[in-house]
C-alpha positions as CSV (number, residue, x, y, z in Angstrom):
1,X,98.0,109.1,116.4
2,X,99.4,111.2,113.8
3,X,97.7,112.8,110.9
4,X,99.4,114.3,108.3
5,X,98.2,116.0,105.2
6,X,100.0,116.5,102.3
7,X,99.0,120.0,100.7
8,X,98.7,120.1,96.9
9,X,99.1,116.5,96.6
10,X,97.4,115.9,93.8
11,X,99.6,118.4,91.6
12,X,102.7,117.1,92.6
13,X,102.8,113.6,91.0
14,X,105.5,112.5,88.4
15,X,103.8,110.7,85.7
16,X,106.9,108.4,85.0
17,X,107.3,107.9,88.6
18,X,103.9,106.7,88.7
19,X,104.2,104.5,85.7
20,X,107.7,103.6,86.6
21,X,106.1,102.3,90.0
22,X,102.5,100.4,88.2
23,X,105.3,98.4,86.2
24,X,107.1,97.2,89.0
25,X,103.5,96.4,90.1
26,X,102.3,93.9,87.5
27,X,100.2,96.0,85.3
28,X,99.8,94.7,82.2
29,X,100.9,96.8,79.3
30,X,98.0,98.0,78.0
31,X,96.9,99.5,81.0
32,X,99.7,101.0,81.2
33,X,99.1,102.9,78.1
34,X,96.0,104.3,78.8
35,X,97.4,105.3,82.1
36,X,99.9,106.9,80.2
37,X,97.3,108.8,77.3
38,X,95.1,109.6,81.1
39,X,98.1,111.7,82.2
40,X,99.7,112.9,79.5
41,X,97.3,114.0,76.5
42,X,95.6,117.0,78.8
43,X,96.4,120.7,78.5
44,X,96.1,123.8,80.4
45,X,95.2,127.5,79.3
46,X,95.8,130.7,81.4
47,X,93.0,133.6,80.5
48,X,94.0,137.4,81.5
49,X,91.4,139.8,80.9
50,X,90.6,139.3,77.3
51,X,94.0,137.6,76.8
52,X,94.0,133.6,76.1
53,X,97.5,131.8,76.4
54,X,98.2,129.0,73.8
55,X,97.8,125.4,75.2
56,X,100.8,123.8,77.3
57,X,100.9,120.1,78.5
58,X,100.6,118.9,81.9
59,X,103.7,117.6,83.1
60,X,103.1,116.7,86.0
61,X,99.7,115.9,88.7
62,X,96.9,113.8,88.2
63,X,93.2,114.9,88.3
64,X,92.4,115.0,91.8
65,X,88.4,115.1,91.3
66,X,88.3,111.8,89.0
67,X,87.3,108.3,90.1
68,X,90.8,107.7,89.3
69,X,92.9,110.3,90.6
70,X,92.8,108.9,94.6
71,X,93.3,105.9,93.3
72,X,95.9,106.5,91.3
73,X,97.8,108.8,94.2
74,X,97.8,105.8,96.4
75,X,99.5,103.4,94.1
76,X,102.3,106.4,94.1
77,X,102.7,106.3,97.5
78,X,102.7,102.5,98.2
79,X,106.0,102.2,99.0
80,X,105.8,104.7,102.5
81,X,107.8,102.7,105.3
82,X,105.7,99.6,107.3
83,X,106.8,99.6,111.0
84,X,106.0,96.8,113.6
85,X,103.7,98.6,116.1
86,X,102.9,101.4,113.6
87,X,99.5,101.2,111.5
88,X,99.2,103.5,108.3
89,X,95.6,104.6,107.4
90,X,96.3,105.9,104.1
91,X,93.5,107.4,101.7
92,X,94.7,109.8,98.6
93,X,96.9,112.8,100.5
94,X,95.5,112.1,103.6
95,X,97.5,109.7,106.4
96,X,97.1,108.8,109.8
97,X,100.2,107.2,111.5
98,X,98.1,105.0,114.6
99,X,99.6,103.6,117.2
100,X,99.1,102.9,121.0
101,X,101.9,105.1,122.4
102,X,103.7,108.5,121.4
103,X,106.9,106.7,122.3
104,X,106.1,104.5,119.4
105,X,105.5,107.1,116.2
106,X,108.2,108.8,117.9
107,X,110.8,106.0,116.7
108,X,109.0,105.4,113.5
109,X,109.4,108.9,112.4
110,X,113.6,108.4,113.8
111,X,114.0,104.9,112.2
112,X,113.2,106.5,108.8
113,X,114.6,109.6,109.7
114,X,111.4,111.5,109.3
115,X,111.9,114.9,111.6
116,X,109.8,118.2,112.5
117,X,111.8,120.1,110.3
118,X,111.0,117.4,107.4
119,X,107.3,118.8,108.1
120,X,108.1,122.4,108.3
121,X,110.6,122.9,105.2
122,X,107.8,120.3,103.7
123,X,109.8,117.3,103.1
124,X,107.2,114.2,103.7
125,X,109.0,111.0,104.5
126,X,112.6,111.5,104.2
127,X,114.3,112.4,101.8
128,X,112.4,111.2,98.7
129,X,112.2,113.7,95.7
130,X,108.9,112.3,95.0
131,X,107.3,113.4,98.0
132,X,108.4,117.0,98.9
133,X,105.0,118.3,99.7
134,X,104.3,121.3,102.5
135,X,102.3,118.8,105.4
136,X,99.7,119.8,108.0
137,X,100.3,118.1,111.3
138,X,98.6,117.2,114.3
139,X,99.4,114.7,117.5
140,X,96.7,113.1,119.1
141,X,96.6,111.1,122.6
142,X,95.3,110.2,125.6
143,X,95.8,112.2,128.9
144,X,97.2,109.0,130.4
145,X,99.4,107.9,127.9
């Protein structure tokens, strides 16, 4: 089993990706636009001291403590490679790539040219632009196996 973890997730999403992707999907056009209006009518403010900036837009992320925002991440990431062998536990940032031998994820992560240093320089899943994110790690298995 491997479980990855994508750090700062949640901040990373393209909102035209996203829409891009829910059209492909089916979703009717007027979800769509609130979709759309969810992402792309909110604002940020930086406070130094005494000192308040002047509102910018968010260009980019989706609110990660909303009903929506996990639900909304997953539909982004849909599209992650299915393998024969190879079971994907996916919920919001977190994954866990299950199957019953090493040997197994081992050619899943060669097949789609997934590699350690795709994990270290933070590259998750190949080279898609959507998902360069910095990933935690970890390998779990039996002694015997």
């Amino acid at each position: 089993m491997l479980f990855v973890d994508i750090a700062k997730a949640f901040y990373k999403i393209w909102h035209d990706g996203l829409i891009s992707k829910m059209m492909r999907l089916g979703f009717s056009d007027q979800i769509l636009k609130i979709i759309h209006s969810y992402l792309n009518l909110r604002e940020f403010r930086v406070r130094v001291e005494n000192c308040l900036s002047s509102p910018r837009p968010v260009k980019s992320g989706i609110p990660q403590e909303s009903l929506l925002g996990p639900r909304l991440f997953n539909l982004y990431i849909n599209d992650i490679p299915k393998a024969d062998n190879v079971h994907l536990a996916m919920y919001a940032d977190d994954t866990a790539i299950i199957s019953q031998h090493t040997y197994i994820i081992s050619k899943f992560l060669k097949d789609y040219k997934i590699t350690s240093q795709d994990f270290s320089s933070g590259s998750l899943f190949g080279k898609s632009k959507l998902m360069h994110q910095k990933a935690q790690v970890s390998f779990l298995r039996n002694k015997g196996v």
